[in-house]
ROMI-515057 format. One record per atom (N, C-alpha, C, CB): x, y, z; residue in three letters. Coordinates in steps of 0.2 Angstrom, whole numbers, plus 5000, padded with zeros to 4 digits. Glycine has a CB too. Example, Ala and Ser with C-alpha at 12.3 -4.5 7.8 and 13.67 -1.06 7.14 Angstrom:
506649725039Ala
506249785039Ala
506649845039Ala
505749785045Ala
506449895035Ser
506849955036Ser
506450005039Ser
507049975029Ser
END
This chain:
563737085522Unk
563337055527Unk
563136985524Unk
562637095528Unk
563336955527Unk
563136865525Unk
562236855526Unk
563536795533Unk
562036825521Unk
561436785521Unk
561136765527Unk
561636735518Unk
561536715530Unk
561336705537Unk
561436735544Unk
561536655538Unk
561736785544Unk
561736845549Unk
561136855547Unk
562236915550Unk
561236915542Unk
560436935540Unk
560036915543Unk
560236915534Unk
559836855542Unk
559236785543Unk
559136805553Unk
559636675541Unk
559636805555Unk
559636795563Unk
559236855564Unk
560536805566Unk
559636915562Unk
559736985563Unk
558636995561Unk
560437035555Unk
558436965555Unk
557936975555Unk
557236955561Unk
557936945549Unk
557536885563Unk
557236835568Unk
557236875572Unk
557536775569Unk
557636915575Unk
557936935581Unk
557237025581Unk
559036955579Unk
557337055575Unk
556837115575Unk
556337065575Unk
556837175569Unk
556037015572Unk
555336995572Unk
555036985578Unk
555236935568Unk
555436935580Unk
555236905587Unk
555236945593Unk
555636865588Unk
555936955596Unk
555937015600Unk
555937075600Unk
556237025601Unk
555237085600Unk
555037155599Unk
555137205606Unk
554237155598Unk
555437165609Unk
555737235618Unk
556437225617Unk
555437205630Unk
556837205612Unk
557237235613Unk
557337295614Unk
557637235610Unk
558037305618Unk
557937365621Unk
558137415617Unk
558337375626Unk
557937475618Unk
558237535613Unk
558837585619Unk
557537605610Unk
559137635614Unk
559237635607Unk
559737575604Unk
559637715606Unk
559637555598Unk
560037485595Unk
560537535591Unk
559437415589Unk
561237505595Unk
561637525591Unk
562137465585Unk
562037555595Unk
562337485582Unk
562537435576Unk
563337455575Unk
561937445567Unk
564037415578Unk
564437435578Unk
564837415570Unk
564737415583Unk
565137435568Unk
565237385560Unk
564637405553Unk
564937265562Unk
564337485555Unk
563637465549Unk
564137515544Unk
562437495550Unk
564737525541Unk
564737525536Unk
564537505531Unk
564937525537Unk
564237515525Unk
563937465520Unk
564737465515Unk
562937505515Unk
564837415515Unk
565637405509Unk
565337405503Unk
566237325509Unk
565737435500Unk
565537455491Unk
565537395487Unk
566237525486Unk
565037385484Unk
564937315480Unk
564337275485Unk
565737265478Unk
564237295492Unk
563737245494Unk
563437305498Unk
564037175499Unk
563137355494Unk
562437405497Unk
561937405500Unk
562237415494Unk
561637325495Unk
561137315495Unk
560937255498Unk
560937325489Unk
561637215501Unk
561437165504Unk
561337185512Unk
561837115502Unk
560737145515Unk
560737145523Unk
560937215526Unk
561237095526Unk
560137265525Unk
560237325527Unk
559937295535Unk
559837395522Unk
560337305541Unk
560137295544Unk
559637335551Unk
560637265545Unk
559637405549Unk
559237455550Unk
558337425548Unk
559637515546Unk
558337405542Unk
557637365542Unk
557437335545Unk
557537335538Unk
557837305548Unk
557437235555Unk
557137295561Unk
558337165560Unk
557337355561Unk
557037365567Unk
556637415565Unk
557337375572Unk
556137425561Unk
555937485560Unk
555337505564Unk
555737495553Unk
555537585565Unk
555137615569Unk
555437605577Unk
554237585568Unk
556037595576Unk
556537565582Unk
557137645580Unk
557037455579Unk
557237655588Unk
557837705586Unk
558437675586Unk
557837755592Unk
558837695579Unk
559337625577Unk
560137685576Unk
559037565566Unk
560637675578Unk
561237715575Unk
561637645575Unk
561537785580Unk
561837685568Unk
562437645564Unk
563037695563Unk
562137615556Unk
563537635567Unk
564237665572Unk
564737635566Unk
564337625582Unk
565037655564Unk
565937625560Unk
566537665562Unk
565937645550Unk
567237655561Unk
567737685563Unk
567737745557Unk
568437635564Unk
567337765552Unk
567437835547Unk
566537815543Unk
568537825538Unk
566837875542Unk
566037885541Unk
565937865532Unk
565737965545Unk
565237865531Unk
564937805523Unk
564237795524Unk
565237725523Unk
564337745520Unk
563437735518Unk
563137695525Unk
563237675509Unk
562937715530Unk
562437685535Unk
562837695542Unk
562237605534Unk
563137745542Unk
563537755548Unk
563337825551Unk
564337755546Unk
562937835555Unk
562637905559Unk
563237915563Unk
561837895565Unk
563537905566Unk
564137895570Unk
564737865568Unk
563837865575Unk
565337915571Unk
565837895570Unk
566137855577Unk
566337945568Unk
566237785578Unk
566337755584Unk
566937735583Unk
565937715586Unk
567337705589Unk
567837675590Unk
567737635596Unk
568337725592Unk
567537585594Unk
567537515603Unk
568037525607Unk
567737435602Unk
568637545605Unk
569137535608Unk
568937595614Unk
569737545604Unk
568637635613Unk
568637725617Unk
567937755613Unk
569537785615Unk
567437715618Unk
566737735615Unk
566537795617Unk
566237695617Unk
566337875612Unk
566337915617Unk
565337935619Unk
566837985613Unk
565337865619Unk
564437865623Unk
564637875632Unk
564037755622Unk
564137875633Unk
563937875640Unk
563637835642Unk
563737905642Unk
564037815651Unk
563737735653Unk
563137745655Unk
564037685658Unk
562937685652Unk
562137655653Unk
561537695647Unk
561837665663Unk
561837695640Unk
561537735637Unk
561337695629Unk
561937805638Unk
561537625630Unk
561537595625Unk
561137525627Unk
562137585622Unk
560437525621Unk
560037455623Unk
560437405622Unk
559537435619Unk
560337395616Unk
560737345613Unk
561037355605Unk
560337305613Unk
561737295608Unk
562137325604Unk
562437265598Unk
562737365609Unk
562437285593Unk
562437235588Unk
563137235584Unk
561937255583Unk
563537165585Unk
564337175581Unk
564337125575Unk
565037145586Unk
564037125570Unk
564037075567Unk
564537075561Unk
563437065565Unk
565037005562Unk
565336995558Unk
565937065560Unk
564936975552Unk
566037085566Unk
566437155568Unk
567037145572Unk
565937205572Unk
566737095574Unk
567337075580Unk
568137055579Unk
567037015584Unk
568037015573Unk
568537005572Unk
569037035567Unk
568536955570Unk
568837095567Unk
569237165564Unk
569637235570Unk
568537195560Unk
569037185576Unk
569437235580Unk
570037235587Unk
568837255582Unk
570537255585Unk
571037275587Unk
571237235594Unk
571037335587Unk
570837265599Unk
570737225606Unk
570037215608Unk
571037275612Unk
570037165607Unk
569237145606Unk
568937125616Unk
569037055598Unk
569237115619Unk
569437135627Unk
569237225629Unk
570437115627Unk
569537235628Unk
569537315627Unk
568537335625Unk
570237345618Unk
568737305620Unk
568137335616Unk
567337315621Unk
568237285606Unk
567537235623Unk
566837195628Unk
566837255632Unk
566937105633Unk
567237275637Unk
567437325642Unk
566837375641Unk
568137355641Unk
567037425635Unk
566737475634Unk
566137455632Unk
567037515630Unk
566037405627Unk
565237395628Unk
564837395636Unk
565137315626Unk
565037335639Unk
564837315645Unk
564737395649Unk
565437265648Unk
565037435647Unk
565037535654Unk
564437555649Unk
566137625654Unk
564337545640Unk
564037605636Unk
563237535638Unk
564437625624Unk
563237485639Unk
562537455639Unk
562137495645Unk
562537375641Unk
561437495642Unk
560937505651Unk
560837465654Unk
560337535653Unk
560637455660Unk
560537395661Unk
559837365658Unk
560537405668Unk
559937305658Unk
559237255655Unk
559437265649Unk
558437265657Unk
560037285646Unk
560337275640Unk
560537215636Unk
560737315641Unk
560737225632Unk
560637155626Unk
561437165621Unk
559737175619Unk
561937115621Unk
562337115615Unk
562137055611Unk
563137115618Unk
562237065605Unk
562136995599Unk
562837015595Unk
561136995593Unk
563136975596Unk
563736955592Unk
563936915586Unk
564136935597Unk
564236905581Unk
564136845578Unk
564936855575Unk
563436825572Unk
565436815573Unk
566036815569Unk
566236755566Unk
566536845572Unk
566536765561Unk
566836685556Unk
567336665560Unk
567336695547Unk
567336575557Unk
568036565562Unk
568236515553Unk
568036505572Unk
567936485550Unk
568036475546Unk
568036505538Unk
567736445547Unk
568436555538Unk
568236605531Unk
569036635530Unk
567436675534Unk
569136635524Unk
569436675522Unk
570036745525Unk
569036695518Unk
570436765525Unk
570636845528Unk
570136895525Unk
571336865525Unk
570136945527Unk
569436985524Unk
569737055527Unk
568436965527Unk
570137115524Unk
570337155526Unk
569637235525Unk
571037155523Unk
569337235531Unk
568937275532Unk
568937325538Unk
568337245531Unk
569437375540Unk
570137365537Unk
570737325536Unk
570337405539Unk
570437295542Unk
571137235542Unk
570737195548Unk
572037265546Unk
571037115548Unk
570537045549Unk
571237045557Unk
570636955541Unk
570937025561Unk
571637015567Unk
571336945571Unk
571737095573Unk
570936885571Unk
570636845575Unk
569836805573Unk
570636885580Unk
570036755574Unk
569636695573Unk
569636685581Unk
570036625569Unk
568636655580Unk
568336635590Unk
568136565589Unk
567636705594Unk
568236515593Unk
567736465596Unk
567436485600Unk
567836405598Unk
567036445602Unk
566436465603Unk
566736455613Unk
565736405599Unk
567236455615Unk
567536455622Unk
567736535621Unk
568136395623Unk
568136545615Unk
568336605615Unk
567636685615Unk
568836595610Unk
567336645609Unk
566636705613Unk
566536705620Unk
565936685612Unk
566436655624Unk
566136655631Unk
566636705635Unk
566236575634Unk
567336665633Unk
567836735637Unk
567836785636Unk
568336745637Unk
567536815629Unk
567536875630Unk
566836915630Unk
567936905625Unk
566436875633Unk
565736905635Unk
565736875641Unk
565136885629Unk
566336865646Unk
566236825654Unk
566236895659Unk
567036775656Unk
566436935655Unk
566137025659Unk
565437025661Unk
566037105653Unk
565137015656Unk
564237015655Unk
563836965660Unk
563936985648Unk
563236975662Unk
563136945668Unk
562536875667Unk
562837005673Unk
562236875659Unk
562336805658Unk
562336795649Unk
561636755662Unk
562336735646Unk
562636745641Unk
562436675636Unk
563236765643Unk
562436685630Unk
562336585625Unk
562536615621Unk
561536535623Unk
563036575620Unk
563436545614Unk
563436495611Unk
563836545614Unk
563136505603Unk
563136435602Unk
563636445595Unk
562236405600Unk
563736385592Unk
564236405587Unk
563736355579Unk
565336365590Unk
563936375573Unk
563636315569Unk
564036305563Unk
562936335567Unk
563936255560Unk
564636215554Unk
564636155558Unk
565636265554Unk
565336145555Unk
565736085556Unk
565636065565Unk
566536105554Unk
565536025568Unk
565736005574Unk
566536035576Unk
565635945574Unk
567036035574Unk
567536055574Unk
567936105570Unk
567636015573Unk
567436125568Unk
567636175561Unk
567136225560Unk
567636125553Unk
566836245564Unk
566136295563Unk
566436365558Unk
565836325571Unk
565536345556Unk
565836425549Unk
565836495553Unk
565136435542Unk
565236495561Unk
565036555562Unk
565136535571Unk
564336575558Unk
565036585573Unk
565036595583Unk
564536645584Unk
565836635587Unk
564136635588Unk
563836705588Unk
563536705596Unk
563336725581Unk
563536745600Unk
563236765607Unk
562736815609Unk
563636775609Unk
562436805612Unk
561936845615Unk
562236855623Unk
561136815614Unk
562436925626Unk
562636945633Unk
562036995635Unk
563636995634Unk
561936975641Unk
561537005646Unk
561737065649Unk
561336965650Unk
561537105654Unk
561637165656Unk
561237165660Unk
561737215653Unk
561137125669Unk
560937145675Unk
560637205673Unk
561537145681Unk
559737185678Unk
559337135677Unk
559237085672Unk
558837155678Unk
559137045672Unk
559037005664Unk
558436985666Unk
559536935662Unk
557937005663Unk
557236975661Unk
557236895659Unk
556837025654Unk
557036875665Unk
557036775661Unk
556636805655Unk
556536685668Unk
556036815655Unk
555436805648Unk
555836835640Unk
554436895651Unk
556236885641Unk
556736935635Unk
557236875634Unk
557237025638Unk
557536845639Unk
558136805638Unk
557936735634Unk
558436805645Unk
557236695635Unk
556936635634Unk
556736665626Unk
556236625639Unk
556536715624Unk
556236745619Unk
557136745612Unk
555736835623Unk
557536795616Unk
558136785612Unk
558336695610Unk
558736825617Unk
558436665615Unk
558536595614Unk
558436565610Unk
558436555616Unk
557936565609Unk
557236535608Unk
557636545598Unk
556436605611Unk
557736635599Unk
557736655590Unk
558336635589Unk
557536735587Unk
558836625592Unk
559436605590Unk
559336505590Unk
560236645596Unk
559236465594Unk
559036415592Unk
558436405587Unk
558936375598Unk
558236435585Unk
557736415578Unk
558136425571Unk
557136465578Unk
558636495574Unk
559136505567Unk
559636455567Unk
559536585567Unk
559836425571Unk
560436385570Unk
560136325568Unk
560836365577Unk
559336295569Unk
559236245567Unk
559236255558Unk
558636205571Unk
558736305558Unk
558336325547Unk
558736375548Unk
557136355544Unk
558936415550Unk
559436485546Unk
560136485544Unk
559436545551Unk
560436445548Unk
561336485549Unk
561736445545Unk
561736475556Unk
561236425540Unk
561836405533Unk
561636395525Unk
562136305535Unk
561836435523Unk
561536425514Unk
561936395511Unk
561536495510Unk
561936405505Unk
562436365500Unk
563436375500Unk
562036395490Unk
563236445503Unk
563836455504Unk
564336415506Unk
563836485508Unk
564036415513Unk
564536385522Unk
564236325519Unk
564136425533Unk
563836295513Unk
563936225509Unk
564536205509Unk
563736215502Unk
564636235502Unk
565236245497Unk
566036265501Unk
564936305492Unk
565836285507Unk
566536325511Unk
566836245514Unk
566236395521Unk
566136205519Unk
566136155519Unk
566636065515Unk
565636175521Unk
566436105509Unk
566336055504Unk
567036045499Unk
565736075499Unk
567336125499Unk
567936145496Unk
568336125498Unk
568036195494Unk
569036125496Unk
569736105501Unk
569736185499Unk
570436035499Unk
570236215507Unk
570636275504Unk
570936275498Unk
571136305508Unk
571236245497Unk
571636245489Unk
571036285486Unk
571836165486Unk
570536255483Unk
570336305478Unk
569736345483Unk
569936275470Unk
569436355489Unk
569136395492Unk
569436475492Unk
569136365497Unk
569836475494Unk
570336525494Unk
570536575487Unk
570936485494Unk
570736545481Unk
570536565478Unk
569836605474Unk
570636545477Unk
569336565474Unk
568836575473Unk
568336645477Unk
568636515474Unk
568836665483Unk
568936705485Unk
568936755484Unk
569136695486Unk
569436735483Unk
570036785480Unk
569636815472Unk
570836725478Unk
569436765470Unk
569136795462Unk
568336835466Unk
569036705455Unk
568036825469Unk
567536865471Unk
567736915475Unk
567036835474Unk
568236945477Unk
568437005480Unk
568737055474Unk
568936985486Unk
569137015466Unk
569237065465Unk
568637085459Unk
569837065464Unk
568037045458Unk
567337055455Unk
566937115458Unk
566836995455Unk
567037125465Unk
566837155469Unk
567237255467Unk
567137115476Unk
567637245470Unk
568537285466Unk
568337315460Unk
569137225464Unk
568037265454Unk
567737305448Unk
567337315448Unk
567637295444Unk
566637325451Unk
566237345452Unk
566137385455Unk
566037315452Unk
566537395458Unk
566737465466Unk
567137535459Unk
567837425476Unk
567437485457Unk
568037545449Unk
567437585445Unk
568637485441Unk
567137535442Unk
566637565439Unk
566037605439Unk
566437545437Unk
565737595446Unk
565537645449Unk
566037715451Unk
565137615453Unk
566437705453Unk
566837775453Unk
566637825446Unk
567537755453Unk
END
């Protein structure tokens, strides 16, 4: 979990307190070596929360598949993909079955890299601008996408889709927390330094925190 999802994800339980329930969290596997970062179940406490992955682990109630959700339609508030999307297979497919598992006056918050490394969790298949969010949240019946980084080069994408009715007062209120995050939240020293690096040594560097990670995952074994 990035720093600045987190941050969003936090804004999002603080502020919007009617999100809808039940909040489901597609992606809450917690990956070994980052346990302790951005438990995202905290942001909503006293919120009925399931956390959905493709095999089951540390923060997964549910074994899900986006591709073939075995929910029932209109039985999900809101649904959370963070940093998920771009792991998944047919991510088309996947909007689909969100869009039948939401209820209505339901809520999607989406966020994924376009600027970042390959990251096999299990495996990386796609990079989104912020056009390509829109298309695949053009199912949903309304929708903001903003993107933040580089004007050309953004580190992150992330959306908020609606689900007929849409409450103008819930929809102003979400805005609202995602333009506040994009202005103070959606970049640390990180998405600096991503900025700042050429790939040439970004890449690496990488590369050397994944296999710090790697040892630290060994040794706990």
């Amino acid at each position: 979990m990035r720093t600045t999802i987190f941050k969003l994800v936090a804004a999002l339980g603080s502020a919007a307190t009617a999100v809808p329930e039940p909040i489901y969290e597609f992606g809450a596997y917690r990956v070994p070596g980052q346990e302790a970062r951005g438990d995202v179940r905290s942001c909503f406490s006293g919120r009925r929360f399931v956390g959905c992955d493709l095999s089951p682990g540390l923060g997964v109630d549910e074994v899900q598949d986006l591709h073939r959700l075995t929910l029932a339609a209109d039985t999900i508030g809101t649904a959370l993909l963070l940093d998920t999307v771009e792991h998944v297979r047919e991510p088309f497919r996947a909007m689909a079955e969100l869009y039948r598992c939401l209820r209505p006056g339901g809520l999607l918050v989406m966020t994924s890299v376009m600027y970042f490394p390959i990251h096999l969790h299990p495996d990386d298949y796609w990079r989104f601008t912020a056009s390509g969010f829109a298309s695949l949240v053009a199912p949903f019946d309304d929708s903001i996408v903003e993107m933040v980084g580089l004007r050309t080069l953004p580190h992150t994408v992330v959306a908020a889709a609606f689900k007929a009715p849409v409450n103008p007062a819930f929809r102003r209120t979400v805005a609202g927390v995602v333009a506040a995050w994009k202005r103070r939240g959606a970049q640390s020293w990180k998405e600096v330094m991503m900025a700042l690096a050429p790939p040439v040594l970004l890449v690496p560097a990488y590369d050397l925190y994944v296999a710090w990670l790697q040892r630290g995952q060994a040794k706990r074994e």
